[in-house]
C-alpha positions in Angstrom: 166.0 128.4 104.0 163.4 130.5 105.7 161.6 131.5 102.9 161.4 127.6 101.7 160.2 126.9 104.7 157.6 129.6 105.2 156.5 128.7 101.9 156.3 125.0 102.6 154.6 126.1 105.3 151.4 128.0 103.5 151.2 125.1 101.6 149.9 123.0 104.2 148.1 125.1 105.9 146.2 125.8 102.1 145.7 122.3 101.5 144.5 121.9 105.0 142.0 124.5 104.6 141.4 122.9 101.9 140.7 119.9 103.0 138.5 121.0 105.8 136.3 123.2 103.3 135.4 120.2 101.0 134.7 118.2 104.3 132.2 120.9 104.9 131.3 120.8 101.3 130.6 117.5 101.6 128.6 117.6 104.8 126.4 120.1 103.0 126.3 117.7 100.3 124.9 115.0 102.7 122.3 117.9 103.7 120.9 118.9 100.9 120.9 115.3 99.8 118.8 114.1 103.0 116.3 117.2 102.9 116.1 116.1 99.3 115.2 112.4 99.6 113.2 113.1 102.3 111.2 115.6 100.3 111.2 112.9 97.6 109.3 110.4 100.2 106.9 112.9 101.2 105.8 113.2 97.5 105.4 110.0 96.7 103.5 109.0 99.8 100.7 112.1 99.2 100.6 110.6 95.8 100.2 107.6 97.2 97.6 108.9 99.5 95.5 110.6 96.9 95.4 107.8 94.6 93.8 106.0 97.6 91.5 108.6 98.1 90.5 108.6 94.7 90.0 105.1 94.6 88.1 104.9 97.9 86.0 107.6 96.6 85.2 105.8 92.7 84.3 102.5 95.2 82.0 104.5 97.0 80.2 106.3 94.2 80.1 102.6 92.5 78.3 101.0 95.5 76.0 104.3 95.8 74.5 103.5 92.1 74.5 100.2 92.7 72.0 100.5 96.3 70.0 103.3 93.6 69.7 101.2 91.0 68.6 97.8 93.4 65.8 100.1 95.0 64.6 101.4 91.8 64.4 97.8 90.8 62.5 97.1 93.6 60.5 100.1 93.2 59.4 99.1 89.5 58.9 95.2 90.3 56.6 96.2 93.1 54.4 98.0 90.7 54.3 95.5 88.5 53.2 93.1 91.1 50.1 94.7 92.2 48.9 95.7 88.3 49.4 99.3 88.5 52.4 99.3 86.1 52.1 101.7 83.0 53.2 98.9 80.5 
């Protein structure tokens, strides 16, 4: 009888050990799953970021050779309104 019950016994203590190593397994799940999705929305917001960046930057160059392209416009009408155009 004692050796049933010592067995019976280390049976629940190893399935409560058991039990409480998968519960840490799990919360260590939950960890690495966090640091993980959290790494995820850092990514995609730099991406997001540079693609701004990028676009701000193409909008700037575009309005840059725009204002050149208006003044050397200017520069070339005004030459032709006083006669001293090459043409």
């Amino acid at each position: 009888m004692k050796l049933s019950t010592t067995l019976a016994v280390a049976i629940g203590l190893g399935a409560l050990a058991a039990c409480n190593n998968s519960a840490q397994e799990e919360v260590a799940d939950n960890i690495e799953a966090n640091a993980e999705n959290t790494a995820d929305a850092i990514e995609e917001n730099a991406d997001a970021v540079a693609e701004n960046v990028v676009e701000n930057a193409d909008a700037a160059a575009d309005a840059v050779r725009a204002e050149g392209e208006n003044a050397a416009d200017a520069t070339r009408d005004g030459a032709d309104a006083d006669g001293n155009s090459a043409n």
